[in-house]
C-alpha positions in Angstrom: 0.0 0.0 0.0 1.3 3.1 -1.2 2.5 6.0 1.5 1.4 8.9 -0.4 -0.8 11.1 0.5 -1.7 12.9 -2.7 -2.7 11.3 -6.5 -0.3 10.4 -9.0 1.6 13.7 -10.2 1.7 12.7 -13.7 -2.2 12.5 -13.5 -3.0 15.4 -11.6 -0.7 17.2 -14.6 -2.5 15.5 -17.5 -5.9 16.9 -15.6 -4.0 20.6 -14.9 -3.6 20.8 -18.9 -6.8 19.9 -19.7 -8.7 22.1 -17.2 -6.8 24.9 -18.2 -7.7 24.8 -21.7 -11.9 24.7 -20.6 -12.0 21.0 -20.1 -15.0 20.7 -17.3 -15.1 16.6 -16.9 -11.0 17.3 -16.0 -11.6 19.9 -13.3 -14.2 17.2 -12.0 -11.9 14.3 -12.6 -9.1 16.6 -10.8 -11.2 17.7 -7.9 -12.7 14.2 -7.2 -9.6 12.4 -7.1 -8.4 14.8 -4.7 -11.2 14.5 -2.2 -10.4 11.7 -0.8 -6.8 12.9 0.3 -8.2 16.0 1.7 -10.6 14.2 3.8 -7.8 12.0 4.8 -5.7 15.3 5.5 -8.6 16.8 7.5 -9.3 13.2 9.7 -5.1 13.6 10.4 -4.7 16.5 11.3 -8.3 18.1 13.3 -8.1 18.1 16.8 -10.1 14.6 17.7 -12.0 16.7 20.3 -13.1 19.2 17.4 -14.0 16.3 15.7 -16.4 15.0 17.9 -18.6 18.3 17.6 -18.0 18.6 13.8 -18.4 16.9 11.0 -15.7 15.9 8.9 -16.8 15.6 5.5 -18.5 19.1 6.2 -14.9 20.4 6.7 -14.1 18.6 3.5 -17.1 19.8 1.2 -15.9 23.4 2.5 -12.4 22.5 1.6 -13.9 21.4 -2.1 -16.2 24.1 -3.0 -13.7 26.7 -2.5 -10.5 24.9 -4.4 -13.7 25.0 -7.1 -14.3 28.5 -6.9 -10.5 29.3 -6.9 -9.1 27.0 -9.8 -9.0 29.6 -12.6 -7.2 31.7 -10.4 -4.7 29.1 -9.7 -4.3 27.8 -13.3 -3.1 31.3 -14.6 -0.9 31.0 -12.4 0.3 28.5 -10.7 3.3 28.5 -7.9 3.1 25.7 -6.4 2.3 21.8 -7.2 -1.9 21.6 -7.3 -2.0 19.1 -3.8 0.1 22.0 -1.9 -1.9 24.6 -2.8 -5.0 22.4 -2.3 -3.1 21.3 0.9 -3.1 25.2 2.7 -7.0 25.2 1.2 -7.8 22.2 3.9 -5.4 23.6 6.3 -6.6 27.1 6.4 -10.3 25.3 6.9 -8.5 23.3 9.7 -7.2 26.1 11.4 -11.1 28.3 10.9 -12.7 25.2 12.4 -10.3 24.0 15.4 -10.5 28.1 16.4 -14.6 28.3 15.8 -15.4 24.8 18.3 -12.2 24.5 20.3 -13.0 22.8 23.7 -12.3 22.9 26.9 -9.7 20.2 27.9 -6.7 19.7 30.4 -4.3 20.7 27.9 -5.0 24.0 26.3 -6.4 24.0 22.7 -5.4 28.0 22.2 -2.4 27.5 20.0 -2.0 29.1 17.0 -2.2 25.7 14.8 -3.7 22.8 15.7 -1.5 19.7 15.8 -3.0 16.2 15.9 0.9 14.4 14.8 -0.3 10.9 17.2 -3.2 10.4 14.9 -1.5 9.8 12.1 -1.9 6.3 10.9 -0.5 3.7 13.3 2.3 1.8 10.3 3.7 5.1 10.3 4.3 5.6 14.0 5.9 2.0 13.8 7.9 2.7 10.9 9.1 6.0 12.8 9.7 4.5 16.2 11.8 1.8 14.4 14.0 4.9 12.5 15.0 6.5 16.0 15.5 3.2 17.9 19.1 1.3 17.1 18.4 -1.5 14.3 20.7 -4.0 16.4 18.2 -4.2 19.5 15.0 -2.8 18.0 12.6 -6.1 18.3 10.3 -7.5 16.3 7.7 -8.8 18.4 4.5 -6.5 17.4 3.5 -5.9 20.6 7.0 -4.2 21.6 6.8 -2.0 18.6 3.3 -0.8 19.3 4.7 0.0 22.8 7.8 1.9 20.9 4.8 3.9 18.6 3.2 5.0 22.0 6.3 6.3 23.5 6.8 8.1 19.7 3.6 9.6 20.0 3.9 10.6 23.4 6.9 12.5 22.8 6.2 14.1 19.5 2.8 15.9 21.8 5.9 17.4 23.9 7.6 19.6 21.1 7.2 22.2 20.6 4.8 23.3 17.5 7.4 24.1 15.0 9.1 20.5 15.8 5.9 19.1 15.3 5.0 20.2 12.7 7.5 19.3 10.5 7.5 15.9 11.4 4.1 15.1 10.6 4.3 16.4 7.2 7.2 14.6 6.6 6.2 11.2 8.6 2.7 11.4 8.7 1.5 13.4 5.2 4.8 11.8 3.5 5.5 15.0 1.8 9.2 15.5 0.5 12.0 18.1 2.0 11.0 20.0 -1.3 7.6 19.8 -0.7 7.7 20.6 2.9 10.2 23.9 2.0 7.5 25.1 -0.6 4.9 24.4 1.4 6.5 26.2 4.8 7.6 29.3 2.1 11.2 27.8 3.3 14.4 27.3 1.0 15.0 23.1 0.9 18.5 23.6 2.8 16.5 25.5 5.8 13.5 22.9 5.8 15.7 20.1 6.0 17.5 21.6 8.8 14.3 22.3 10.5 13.9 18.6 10.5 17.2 17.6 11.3 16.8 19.4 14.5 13.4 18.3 15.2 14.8 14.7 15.2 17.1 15.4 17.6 14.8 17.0 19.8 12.5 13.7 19.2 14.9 11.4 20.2 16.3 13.4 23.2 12.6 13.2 24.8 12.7 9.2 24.0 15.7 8.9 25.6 14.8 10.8 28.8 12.0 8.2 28.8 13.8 5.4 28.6 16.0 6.8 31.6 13.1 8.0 33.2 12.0 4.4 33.2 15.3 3.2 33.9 15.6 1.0 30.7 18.8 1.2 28.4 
């Protein structure tokens, strides 16, 4: 099963060229296939609690009917890959939403993004977990590793937002360092800095558990 987030880029391009030139079963090809991805994006990334009083294909729908309203503008002039720019769409609707229902909880929901990193699908948190622990002792029994993946998650809640962000698009919406870079208005070297230091951070917080626990 593929990792990616987003269609085919080939695809979406052969759609691009044909919508631009007044081809209406494209745009609806174009938009459709992307609907699915966003909804995906929307089910990541939402605050669960926000989720519980709002609806998430609603969100979605939102998210569709004004990439609709905004294509022409984007294929005159497009600068950035379609699923970015569709990508900031859902996230600016993310943002309006988690601000409009946020909730009270124990842990305050008045940050400036919302960040929902631990519900990202659970292979991924495995597959993460299994990057930062040592290949030579990291075991294979499934149970052990979905212990690893709750510790992961754990300690990607305690960065701080930058940190955290970063590495859910890059672990969690599999985006590239180029992709990331355009998508955080950063230059490629700078984002994948960014995430360099994020990773460290990650793995100094799983470390301090492990010695918190008094484990090697």
């Amino acid at each position: 099963m593929s990792k990616k987030l987003w269609p085919d880029d080939e695809q979406t391009q052969n759609w691009l060229n044909s919508a631009k030139v007044g081809d209406a079963s494209a745009i609806n090809h174009l938009l459709e296939q992307h609907r699915q991805p966003v909804r995906r994006l929307v089910q990541m990334r939402l605050d669960r609690r926000v989720q519980q009083r709002v609806d998430v294909s609603d969100v979605v729908q939102d998210v569709m009917v004004e990439a609709s309203k905004r294509l022409r503008q984007y294929l005159e002039s497009p600068d950035m890959a379609f699923h970015l720019w569709l990508r900031q769409i859902a996230w600016d609707h993310i943002i309006d939403t988690y601000r409009r229902h946020r909730v009270s909880a124990k842990r305050s929901m008045d940050r400036e993004q919302p960040m929902a990193a631990n519900a990202g699908p659970n292979h991924s948190t495995v597959e993460l977990a299994i990057q930062l622990c040592d290949p030579g002792i990291t075991p294979a029994a499934a149970a052990t590793q979905q212990e690893i993946a709750r510790r992961v998650e754990d300690a990607i809640t305690q960065l701080a937002d930058q940190d955290r962000e970063i590495i859910t698009m890059r672990h969690f919406e599999h985006l590239s360092n180029l992709e990331i870079a355009a998508a955080l208005d950063l230059n490629p070297p700078a984002a994948s800095m960014r995430y360099l230091r994020a990773i460290r951070r990650l793995r100094q917080l799983l470390d301090e558990q492990y010695e918190g626990m008094g484990e090697p």
